[in-house]
N, CA, C and O of each residue as an XYZ file, in Angstrom:
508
protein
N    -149.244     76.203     11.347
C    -149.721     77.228     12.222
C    -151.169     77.526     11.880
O    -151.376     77.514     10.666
N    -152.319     77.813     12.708
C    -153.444     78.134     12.787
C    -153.607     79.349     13.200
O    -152.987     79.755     14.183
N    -154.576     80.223     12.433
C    -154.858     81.594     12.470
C    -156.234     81.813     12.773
O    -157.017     80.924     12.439
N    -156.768     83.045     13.463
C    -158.177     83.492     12.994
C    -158.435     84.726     12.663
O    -157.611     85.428     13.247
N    -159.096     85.322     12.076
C    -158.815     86.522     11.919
C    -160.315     86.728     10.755
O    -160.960     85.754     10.365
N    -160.633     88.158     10.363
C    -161.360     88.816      9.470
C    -160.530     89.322      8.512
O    -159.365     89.718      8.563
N    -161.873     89.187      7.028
C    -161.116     90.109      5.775
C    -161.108     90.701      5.800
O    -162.215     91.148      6.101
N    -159.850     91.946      5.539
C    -160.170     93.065      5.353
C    -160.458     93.563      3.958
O    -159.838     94.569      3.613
N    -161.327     93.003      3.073
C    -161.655     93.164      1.411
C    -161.768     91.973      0.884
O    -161.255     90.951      1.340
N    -162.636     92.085     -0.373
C    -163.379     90.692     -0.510
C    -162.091     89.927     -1.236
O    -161.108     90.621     -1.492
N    -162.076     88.687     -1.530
C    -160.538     88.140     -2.018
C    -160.453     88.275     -3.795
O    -161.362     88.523     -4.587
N    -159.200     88.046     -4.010
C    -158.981     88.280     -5.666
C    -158.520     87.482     -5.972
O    -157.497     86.989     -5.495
N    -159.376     86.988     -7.189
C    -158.978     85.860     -7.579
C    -157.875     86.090     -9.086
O    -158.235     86.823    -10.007
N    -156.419     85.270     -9.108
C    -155.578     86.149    -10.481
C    -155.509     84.466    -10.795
O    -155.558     83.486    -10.051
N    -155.386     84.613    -12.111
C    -155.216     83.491    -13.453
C    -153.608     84.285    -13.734
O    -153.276     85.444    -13.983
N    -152.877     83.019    -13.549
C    -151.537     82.917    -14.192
C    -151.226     82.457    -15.639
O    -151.851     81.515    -16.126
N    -150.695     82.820    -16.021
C    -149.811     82.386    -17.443
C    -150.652     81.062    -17.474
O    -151.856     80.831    -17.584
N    -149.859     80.513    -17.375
C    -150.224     78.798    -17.399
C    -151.315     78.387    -16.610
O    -151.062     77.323    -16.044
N    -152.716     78.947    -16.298
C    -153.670     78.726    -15.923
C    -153.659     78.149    -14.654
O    -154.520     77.380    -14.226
N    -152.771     78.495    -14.123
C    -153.428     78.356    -12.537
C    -153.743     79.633    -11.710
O    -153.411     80.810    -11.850
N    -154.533     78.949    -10.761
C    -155.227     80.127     -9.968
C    -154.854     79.959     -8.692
O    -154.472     78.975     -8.060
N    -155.119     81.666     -8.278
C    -154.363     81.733     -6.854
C    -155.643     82.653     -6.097
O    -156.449     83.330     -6.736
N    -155.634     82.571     -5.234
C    -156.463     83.513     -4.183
C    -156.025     84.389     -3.289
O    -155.737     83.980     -2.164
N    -155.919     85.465     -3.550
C    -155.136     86.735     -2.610
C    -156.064     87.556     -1.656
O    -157.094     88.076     -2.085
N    -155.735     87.643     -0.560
C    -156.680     88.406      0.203
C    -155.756     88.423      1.983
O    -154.805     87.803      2.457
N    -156.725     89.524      2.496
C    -155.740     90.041      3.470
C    -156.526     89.715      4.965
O    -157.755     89.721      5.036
N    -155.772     89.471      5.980
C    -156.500     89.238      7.016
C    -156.299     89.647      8.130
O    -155.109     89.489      8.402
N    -157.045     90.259      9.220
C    -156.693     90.889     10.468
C    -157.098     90.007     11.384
O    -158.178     89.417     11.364
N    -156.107     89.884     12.332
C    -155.386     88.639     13.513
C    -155.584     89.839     14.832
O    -154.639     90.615     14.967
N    -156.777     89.996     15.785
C    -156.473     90.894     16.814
C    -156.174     89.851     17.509
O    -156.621     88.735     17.246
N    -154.990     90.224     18.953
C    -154.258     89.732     19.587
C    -154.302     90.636     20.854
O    -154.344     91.811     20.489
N    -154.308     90.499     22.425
C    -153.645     91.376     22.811
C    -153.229     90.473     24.205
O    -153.663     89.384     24.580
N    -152.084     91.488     24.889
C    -151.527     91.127     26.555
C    -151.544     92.001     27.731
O    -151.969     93.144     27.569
N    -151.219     91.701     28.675
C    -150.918     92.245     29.673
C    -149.225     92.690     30.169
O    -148.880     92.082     31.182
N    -148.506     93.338     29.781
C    -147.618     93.236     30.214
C    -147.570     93.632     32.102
O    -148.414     94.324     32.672
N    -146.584     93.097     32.644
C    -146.226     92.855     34.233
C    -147.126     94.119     34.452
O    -147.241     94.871     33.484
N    -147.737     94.419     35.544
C    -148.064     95.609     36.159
C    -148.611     96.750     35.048
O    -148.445     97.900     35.455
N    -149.090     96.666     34.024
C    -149.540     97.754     33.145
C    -150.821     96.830     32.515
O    -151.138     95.641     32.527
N    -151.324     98.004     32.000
C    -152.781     97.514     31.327
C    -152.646     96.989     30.203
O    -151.722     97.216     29.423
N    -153.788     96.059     29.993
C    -153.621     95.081     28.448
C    -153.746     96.126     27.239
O    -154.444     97.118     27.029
N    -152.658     95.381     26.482
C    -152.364     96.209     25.235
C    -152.776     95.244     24.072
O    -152.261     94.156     23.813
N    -153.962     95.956     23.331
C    -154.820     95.467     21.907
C    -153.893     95.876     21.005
O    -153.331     96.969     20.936
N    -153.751     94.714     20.176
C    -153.216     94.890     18.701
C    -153.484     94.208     17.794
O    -154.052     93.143     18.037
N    -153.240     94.494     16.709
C    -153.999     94.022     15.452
C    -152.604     93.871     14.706
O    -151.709     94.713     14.785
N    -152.516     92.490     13.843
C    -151.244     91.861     13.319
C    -152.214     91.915     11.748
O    -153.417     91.670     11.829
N    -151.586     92.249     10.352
C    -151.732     91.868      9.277
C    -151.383     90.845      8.580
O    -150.218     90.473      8.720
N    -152.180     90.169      7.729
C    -151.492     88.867      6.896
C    -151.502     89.130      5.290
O    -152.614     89.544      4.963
N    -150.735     89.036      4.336
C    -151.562     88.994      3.218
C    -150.752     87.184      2.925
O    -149.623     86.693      2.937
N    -152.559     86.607      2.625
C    -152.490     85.454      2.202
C    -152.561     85.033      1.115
O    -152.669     86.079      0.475
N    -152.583     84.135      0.312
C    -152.561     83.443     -0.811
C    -153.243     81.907     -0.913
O    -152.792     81.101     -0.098
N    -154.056     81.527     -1.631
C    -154.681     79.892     -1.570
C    -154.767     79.629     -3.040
O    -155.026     80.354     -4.000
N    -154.467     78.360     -2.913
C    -153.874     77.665     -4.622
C    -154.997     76.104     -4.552
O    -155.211     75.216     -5.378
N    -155.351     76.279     -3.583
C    -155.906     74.668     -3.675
C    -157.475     74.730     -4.508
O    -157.649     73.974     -5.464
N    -158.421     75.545     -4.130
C    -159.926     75.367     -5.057
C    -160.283     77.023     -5.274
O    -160.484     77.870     -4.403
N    -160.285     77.132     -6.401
C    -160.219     78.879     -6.459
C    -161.814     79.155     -6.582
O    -162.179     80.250     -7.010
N    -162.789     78.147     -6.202
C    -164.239     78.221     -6.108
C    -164.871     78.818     -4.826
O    -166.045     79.022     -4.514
N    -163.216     79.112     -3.932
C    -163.914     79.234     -2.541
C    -163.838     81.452     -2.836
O    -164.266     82.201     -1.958
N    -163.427     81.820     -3.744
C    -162.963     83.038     -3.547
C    -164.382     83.729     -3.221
O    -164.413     84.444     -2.220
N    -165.634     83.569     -4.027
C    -166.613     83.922     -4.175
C    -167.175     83.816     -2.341
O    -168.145     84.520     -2.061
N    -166.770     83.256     -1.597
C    -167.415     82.950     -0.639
C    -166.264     83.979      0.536
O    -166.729     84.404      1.594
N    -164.916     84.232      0.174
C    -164.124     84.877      1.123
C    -164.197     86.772      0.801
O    -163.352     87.428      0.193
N    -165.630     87.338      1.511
C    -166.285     88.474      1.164
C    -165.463     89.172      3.021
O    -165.258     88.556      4.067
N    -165.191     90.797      2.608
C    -164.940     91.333      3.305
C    -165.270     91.084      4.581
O    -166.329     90.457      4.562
N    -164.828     91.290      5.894
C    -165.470     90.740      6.893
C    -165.555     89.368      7.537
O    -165.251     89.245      8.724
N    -165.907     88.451      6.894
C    -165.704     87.293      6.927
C    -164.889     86.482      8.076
O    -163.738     86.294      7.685
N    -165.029     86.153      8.863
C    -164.397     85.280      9.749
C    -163.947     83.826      8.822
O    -164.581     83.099      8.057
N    -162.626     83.831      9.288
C    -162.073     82.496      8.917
C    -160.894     82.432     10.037
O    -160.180     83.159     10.728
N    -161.236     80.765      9.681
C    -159.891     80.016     10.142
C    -158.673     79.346      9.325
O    -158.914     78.255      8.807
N    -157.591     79.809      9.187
C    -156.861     79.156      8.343
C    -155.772     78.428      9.233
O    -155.622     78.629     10.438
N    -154.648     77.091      8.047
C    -154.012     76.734      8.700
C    -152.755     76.869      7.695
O    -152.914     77.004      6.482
N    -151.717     76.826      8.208
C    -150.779     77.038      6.839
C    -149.461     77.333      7.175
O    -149.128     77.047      8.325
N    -148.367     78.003      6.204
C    -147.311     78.593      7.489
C    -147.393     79.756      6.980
O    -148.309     79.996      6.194
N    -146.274     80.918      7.382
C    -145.772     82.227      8.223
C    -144.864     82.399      7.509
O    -144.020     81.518      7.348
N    -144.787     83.855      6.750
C    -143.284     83.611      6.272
C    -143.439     85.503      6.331
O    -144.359     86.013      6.970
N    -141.959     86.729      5.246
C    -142.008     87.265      5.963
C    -141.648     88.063      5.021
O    -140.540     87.606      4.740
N    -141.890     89.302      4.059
C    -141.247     89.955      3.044
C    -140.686     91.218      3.772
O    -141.085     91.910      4.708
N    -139.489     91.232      2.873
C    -138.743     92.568      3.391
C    -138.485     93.186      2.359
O    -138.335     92.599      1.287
N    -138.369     94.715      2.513
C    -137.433     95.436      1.434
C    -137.701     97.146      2.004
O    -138.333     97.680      2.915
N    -136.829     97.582      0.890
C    -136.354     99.273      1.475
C    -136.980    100.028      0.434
O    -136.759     99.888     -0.769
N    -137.942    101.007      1.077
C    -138.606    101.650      0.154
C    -138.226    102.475     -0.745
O    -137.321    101.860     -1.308
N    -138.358    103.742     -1.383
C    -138.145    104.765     -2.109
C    -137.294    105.849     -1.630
O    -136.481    106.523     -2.262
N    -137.718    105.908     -0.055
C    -136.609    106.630      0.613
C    -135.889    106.344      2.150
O    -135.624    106.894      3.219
N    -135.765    104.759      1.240
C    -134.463    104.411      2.242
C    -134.770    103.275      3.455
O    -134.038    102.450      4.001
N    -136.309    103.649      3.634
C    -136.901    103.320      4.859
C    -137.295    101.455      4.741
O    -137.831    100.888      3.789
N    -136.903    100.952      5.807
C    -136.703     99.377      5.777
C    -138.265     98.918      6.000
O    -138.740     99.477      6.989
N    -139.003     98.213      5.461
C    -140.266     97.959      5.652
C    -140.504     96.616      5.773
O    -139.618     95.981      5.200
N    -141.421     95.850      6.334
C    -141.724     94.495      6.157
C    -143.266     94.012      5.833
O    -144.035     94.902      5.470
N    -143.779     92.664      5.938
C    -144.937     92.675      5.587
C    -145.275     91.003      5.866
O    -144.582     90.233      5.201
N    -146.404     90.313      6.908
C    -146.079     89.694      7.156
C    -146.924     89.061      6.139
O    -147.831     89.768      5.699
N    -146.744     87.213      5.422
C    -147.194     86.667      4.643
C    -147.800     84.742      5.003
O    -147.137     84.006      5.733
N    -148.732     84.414      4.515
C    -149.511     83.334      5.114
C    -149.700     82.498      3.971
O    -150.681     82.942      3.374
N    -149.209     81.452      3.346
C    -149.207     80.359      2.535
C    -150.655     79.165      3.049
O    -150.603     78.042      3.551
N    -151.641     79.882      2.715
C    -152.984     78.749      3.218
C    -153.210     77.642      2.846
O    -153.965     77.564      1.877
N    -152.653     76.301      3.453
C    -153.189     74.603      3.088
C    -155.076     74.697      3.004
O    -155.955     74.361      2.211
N    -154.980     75.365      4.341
C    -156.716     74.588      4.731
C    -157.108     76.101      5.024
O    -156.385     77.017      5.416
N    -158.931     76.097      4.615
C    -159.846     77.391      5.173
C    -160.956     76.868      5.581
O    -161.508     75.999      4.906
N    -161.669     77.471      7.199
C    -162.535     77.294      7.458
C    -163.315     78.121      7.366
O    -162.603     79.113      7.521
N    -164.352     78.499      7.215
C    -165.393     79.733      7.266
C    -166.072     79.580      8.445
O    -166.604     78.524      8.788
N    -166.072     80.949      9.299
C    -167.029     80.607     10.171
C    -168.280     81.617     10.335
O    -169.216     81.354     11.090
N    -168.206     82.904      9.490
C    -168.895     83.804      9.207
C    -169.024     84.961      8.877
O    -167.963     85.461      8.502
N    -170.098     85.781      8.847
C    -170.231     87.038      8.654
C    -170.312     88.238      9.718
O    -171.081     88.187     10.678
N    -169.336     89.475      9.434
C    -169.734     90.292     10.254
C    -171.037     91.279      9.824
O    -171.102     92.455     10.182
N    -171.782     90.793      9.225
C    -172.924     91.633      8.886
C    -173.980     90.488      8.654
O    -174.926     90.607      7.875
N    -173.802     89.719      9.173
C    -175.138     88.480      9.397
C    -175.612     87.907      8.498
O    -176.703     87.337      8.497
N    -174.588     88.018      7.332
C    -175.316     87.355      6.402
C    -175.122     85.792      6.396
O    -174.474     85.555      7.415
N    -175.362     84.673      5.766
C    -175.491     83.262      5.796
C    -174.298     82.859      5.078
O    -174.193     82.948      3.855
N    -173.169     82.300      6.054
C    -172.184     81.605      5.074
C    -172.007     80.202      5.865
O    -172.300     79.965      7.037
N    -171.390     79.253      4.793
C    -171.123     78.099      5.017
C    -170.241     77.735      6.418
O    -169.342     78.536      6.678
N    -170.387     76.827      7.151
C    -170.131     77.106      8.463
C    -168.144     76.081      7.991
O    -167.043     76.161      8.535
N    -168.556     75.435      7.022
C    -167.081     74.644      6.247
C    -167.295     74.654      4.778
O    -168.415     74.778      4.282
N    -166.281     74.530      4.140
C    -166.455     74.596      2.938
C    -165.192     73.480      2.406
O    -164.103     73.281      2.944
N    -165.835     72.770      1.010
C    -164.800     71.686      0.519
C    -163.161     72.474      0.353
O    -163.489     73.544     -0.159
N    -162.073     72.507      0.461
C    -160.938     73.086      0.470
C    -160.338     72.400     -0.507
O    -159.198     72.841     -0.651
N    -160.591     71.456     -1.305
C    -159.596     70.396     -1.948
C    -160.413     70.055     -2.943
O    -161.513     69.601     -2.632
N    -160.164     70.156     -3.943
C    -161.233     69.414     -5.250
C    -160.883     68.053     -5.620
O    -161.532     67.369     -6.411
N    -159.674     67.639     -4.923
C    -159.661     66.311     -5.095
C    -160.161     65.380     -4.471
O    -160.127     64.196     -4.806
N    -160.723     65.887     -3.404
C    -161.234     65.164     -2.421
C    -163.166     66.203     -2.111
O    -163.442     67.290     -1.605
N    -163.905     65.228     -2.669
C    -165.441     65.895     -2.739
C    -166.110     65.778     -1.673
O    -165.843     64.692     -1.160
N    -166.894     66.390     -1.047
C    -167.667     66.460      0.147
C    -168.833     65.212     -0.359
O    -169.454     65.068     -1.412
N    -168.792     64.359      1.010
C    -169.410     62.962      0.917
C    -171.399     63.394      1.407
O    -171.722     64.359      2.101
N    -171.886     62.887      1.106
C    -172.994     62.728      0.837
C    -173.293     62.493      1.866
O    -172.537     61.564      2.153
N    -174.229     62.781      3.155
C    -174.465     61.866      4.568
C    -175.765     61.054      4.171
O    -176.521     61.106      3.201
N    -175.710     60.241      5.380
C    -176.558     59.572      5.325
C    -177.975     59.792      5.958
O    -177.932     60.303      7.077
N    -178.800     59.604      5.632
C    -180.157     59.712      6.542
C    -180.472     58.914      7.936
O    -181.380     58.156      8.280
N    -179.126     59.512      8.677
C    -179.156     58.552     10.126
C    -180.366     58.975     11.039
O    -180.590     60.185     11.097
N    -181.237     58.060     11.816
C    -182.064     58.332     12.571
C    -182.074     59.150     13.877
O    -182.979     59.385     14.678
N    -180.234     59.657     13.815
C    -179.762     59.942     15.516
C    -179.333     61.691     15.029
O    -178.900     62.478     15.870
């Protein structure tokens, strides 16, 4: 599944036990419709995501931020303190695209996602 959406807060980067790293950060998905005969209704869907693949990109996923991710959907539940059934929706990120800033500042329009695989060098084509 493919998403787009803004950060809402810059991302956090946590070191596990056994030294791996994860990237946590939250994202707003506006969406809206028309239902039959009534006026379009705006809404805003929450994600909190997670990325395990290059924890070099955290520095670059700053509040605001437009991205594209691809990944799947999944869905936490539980009952709060008093009783009340709550949910929370959750986003497992393969791939991130960057596409920018909401305050104009200069970010990478893609960024390497995979450290196993290094961004290739172009060539000095004449075209």
């Amino acid at each position: 599944m493919e998403i787009v959406g803004r950060l809402t807060q810059d991302a956090k980067l946590e070191t596990l036990n056994d030294e791996r790293k994860v990237i946590h950060f939250s994202l707003a998905v506006n969406d809206s419709y028309r239902p039959k005969g009534g006026d379009v209704v705006k809404l805003t869907n929450f994600f909190n995501c997670s990325y395990w693949k290059n924890a070099s990109l955290a520095e670059h996923l700053k509040k605001g931020t437009l991205v594209e991710l691809s990944g799947r959907v999944g869905v936490n539940a539980w009952v709060d303190s008093n009783g009340e059934a709550k949910a929370s929706l959750t986003f497992h990120v393969n791939t991130i695209k960057l596409h920018g800033r909401s305050n104009r500042e200069e970010v990478p329009l893609s960024a390497p996602t995979d450290a196993n695989h290094p961004t290739e060098e172009k060539e000095n084509l004449p075209f």
